[in-house]
NUFI-591499 format. One record per residue: x, y, z of N, C-alpha, C, O in turn; residue in three letters. Coordinates in pm, whole numbers, plus 32768, in hexadecimal, padded with zeros to 4 digits. Layout:
XYZXYZXYZXYZALA...
END
This chain:
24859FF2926B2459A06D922E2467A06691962415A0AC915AUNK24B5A028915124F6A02090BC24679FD4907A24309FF59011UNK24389F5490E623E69F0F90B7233E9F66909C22EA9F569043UNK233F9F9990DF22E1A00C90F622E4A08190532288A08B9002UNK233FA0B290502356A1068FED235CA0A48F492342A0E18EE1UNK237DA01F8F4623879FF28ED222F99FF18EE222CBA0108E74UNK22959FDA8F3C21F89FBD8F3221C5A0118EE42189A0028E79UNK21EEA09C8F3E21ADA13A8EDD21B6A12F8E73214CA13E8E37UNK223DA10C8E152240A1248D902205A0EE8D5221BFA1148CF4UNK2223A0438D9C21AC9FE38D3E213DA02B8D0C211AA05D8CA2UNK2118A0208D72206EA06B8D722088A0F88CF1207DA0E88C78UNK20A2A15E8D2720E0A1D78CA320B3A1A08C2A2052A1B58BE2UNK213FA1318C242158A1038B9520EFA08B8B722104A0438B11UNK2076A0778BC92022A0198B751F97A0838B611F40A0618B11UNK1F8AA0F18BA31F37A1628BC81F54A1B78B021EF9A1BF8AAFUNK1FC3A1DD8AF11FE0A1F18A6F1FD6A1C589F91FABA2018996UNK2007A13F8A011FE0A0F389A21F7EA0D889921F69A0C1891BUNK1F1FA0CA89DA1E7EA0B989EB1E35A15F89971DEBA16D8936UNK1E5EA19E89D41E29A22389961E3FA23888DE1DF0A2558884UNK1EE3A21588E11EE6A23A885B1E90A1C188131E2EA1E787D3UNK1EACA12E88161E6DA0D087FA1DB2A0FF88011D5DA0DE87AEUNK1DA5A13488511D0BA13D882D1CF1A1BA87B71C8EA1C1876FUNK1D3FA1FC87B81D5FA29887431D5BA22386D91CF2A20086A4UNK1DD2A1EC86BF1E1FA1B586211D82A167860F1D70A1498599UNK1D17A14286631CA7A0F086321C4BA13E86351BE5A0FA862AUNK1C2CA1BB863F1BDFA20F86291B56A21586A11ADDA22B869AUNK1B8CA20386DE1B2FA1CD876D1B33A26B879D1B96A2AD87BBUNK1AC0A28D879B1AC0A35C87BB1ACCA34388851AA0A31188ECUNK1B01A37188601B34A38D88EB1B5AA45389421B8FA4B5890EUNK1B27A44189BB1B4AA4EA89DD1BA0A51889DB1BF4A4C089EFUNK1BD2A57889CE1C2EA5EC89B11CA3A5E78A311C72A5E48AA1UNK1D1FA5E68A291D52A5DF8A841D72A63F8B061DBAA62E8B68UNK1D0BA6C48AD61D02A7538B251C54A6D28BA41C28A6D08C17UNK1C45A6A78B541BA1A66B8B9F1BEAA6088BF31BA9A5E98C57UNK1C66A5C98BE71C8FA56B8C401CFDA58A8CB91D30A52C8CF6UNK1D1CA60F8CD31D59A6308D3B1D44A5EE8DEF1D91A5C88E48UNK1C9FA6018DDC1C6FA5BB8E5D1CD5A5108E811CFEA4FF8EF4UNK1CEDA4B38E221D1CA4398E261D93A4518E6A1DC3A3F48EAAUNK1DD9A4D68E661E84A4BD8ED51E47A4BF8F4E1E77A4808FACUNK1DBFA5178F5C1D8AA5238FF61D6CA491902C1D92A477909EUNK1D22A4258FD91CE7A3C08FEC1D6EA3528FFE1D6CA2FD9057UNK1E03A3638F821E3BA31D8FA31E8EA33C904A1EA7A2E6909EUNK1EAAA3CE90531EE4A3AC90E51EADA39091241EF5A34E916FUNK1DFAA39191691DC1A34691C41DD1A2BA91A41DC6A2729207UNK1DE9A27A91301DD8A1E6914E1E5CA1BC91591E66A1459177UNK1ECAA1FC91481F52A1F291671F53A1E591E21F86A185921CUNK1F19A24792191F2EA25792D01ED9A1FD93181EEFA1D9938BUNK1E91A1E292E41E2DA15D92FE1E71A0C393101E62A071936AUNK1EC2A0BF92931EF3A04692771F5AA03F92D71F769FDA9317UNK1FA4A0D092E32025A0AA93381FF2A07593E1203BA0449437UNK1F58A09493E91F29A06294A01F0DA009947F1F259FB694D6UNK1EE59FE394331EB09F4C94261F4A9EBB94231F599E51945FUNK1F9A9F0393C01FFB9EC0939B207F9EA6942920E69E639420UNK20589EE5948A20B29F0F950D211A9F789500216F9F7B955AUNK21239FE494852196A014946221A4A09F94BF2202A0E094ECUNK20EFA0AA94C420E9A12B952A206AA13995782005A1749553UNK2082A0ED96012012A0C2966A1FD5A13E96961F94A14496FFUNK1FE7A19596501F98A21996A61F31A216963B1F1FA1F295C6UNK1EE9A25B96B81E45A27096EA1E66A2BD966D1E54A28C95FDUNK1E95A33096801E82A3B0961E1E99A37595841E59A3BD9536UNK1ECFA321954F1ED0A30694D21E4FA2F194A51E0EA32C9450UNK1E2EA27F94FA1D8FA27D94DD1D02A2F694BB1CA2A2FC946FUNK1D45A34F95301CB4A3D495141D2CA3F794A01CEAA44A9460UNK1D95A3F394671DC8A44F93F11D7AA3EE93771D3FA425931BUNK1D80A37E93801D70A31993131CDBA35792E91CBBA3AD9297UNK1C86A2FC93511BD6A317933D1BC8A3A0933E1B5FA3B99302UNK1C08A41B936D1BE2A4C793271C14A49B92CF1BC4A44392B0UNK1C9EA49192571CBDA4CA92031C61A44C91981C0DA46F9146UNK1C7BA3E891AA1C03A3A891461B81A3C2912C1B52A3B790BBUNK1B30A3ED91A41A8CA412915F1AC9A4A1914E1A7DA4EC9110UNK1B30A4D291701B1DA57991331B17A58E909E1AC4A5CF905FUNK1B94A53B906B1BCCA5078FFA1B62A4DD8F8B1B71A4FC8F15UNK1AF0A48F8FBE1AAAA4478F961A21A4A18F6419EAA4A38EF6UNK19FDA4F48FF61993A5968FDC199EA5DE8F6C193EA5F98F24UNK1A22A6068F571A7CA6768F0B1A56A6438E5F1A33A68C8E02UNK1A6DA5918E5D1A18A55D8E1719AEA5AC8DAF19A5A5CD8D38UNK195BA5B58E4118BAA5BA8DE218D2A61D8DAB18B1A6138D35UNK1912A6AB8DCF1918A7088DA11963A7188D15193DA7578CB2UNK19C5A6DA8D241A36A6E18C991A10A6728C261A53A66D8BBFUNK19A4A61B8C3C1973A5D68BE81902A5F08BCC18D1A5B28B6EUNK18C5A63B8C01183DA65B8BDB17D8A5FC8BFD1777A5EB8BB3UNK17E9A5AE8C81178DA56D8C5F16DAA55E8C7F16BAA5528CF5UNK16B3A55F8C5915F7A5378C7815D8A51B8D1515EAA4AB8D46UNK15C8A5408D2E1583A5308DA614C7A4E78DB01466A5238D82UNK14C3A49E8DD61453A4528DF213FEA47D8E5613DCA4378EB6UNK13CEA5198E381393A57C8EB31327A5CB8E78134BA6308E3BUNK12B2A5B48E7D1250A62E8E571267A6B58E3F12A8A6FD8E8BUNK1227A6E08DBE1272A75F8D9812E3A77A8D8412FDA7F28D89UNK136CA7088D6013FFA7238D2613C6A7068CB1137AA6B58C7AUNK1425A7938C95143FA75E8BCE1486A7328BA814E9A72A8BF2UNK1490A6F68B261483A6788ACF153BA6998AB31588A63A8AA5UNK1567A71B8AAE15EFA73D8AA3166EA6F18AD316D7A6C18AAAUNK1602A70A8B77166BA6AE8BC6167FA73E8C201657A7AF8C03UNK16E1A7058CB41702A7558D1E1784A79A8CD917D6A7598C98UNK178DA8358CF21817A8648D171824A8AA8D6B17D7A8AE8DCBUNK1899A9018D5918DDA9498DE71888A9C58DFC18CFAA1C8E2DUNK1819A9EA8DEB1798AA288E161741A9C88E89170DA9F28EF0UNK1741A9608E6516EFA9188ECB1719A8D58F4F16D6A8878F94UNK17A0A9098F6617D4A91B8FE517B3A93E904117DEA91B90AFUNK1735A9B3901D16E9AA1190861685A9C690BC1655A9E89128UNK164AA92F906115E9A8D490931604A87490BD15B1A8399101UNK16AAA828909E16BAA7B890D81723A7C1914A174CA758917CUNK1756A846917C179AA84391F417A8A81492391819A80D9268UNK172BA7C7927E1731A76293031763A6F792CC176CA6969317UNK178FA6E892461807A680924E184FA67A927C1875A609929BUNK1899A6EB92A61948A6F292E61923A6D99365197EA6A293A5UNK18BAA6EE93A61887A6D69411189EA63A943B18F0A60C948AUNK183AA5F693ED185AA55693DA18B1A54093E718CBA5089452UNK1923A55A93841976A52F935719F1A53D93F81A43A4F0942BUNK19CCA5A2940E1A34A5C794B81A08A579950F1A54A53F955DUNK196FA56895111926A4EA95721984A476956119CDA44295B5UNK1977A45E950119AFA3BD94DC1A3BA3A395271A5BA3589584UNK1A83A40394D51B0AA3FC95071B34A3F395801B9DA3B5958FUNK1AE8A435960A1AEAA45C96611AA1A394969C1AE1A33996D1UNK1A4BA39696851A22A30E96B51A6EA287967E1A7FA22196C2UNK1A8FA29696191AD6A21D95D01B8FA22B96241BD1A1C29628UNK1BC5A29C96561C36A2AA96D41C1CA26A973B1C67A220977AUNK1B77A294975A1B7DA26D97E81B65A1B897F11B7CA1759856UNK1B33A182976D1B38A10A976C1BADA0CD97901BB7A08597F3UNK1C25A0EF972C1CA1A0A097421D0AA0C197A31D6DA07B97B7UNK1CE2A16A97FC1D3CA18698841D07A12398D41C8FA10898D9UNK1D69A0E7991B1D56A07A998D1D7DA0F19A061D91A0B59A6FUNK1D87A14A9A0F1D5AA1BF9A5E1CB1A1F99A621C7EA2379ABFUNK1C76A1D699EE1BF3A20D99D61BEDA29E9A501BEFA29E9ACBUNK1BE5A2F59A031BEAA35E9A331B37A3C89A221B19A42299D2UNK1AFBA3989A751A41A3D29A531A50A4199A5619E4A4429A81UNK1AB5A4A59A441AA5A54099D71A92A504995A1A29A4EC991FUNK1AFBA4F0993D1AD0A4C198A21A60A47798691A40A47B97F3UNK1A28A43498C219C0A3CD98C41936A44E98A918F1A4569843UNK192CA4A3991C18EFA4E3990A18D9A56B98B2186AA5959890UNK1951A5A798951942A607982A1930A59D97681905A5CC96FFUNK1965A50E97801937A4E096E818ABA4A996EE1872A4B19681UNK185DA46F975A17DDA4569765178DA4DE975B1728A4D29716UNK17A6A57B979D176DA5D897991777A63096E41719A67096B4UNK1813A618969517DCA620962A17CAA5CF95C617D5A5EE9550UNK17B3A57D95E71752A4F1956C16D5A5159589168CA5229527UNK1687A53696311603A552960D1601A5D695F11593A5F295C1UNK1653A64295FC1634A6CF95C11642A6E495351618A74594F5UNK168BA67195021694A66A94401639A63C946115F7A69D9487UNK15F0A5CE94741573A5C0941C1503A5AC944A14B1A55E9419UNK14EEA5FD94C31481A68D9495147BA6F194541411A7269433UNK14D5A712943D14EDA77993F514D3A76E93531492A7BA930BUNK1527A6E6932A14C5A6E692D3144DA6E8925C1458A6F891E3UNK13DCA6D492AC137AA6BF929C1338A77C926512E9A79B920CUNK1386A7D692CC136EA85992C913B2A8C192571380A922921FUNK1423A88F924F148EA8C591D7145FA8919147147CA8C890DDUNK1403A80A915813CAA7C690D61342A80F90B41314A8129042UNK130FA8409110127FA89E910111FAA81591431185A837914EUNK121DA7A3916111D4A73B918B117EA75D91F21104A76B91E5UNK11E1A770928E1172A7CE92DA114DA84E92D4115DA891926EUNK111BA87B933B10C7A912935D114EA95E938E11B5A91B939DUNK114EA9DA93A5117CAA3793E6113FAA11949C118AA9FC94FCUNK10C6AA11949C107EAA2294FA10C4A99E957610DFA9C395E9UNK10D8A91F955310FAA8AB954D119CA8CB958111D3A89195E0UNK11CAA91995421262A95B9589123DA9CA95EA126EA9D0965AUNK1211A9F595D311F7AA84965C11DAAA0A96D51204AA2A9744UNK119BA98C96CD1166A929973311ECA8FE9777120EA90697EDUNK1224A8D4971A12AEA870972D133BA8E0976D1391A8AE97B5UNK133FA9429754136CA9B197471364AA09980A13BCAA4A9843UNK12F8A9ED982F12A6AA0898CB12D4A96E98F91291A94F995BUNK131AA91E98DD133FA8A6993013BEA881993013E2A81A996AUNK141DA8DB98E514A6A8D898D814F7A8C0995E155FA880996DUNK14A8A90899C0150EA8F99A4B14F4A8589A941518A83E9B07UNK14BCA8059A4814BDA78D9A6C1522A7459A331537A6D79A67UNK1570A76799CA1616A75A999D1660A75D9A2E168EA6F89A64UNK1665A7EC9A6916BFA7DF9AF216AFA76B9B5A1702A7279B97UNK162CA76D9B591613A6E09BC2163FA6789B89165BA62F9BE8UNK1658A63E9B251694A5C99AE21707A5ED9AE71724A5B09B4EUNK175AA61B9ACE1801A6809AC617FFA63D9B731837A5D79B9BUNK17B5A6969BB617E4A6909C4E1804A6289C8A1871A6139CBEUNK1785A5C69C851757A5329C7B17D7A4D99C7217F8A47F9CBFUNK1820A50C9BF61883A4889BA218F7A4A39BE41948A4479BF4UNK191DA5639C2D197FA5909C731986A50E9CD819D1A4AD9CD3UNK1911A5339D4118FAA4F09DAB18F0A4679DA118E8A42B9E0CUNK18EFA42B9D4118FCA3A09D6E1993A3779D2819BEA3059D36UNK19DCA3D99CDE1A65A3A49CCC1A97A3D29D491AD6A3779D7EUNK1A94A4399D8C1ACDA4329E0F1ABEA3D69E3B1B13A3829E1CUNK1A5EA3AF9E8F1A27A3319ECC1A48A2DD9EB11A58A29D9F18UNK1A71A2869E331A80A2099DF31B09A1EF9DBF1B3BA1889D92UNK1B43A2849DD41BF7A2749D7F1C43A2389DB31C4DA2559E2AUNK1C9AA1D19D841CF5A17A9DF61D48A1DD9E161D5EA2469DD9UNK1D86A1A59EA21DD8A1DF9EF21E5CA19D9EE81EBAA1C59F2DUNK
END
């Protein structure tokens, strides 16, 4: 554990020196109110490193790691302003107004987590399988709709086929019954 904790600081203390070192050279750099997101990003890759490293074999570190890193990483665009490469964004850059259009990120972002668990449980558990496959494709359809890309009309379609979610839900029930070791 000691060896672990001298790691953190390292890191800290080369994370600092790096910062001021890029200041004392005049290297413009963001505001340190714009870099809050990076503790989010460093504890997912903390918790990441510790499954990878054997320090902590649970499943759950992993969905903590991959949520808190792309969360960390989202939070990003917002506190940096950055450009988006999307028809009709302005030139300003994204902020915490445009939350209302890129929502089905968190969506993703729960997809992921949820599937990237079920990768490394050697339980593989197809709830999880199926609620992170059901929202990776409900982020992004979505979207396409929150961006102004598709129709309304195009969702009222998709929208009348929703109860085909349950049959997939049901589907993944029924064959983890069926297939769960005993």
């Amino acid at each position: 554990m000691q060896k672990r904790g001298n790691i953190f600081w390292a890191f800290v203390l080369i994370a600092i020196g790096l910062w001021m070192l890029a200041q004392n050279l005049k290297i413009p750099l963001p505001g340190v109110g714009a870099m809050w997101p990076a503790l989010i990003v460093v504890a997912g890759l903390w918790s990441l490193g510790s499954f990878i490293t054997g320090h902590d074999r649970n499943p759950d570190a992993v969905f903590f790691g991959v949520a808190a890193t792309l969360l960390g990483l989202f939070f990003f665009v917002f506190t940096l302003q950055l450009r988006l490469p999307l028809a009709g964004w302005r030139e300003s850059g994204a902020d915490w107004g445009d939350v209302a259009r890129l929502w089905p990120g968190f969506v993703v972002i729960g997809g992921l987590a949820f599937l990237s668990k079920f990768i490394v449980d050697r339980n593989h558990d197809w709830g999880e399988f199926v609620i992170g496959l059901l929202a990776l494709i409900i982020g992004v359809i979505a979207f396409p709709f929150t961006l102004g890309i598709w129709s309304g009309e195009l969702g009222k379609t998709l929208l009348n086929l929703w109860p085909v979610l349950l049959i997939v839900v049901g589907l993944a029930a029924l064959l983890q019954a069926v297939f769960r070791k005993r």
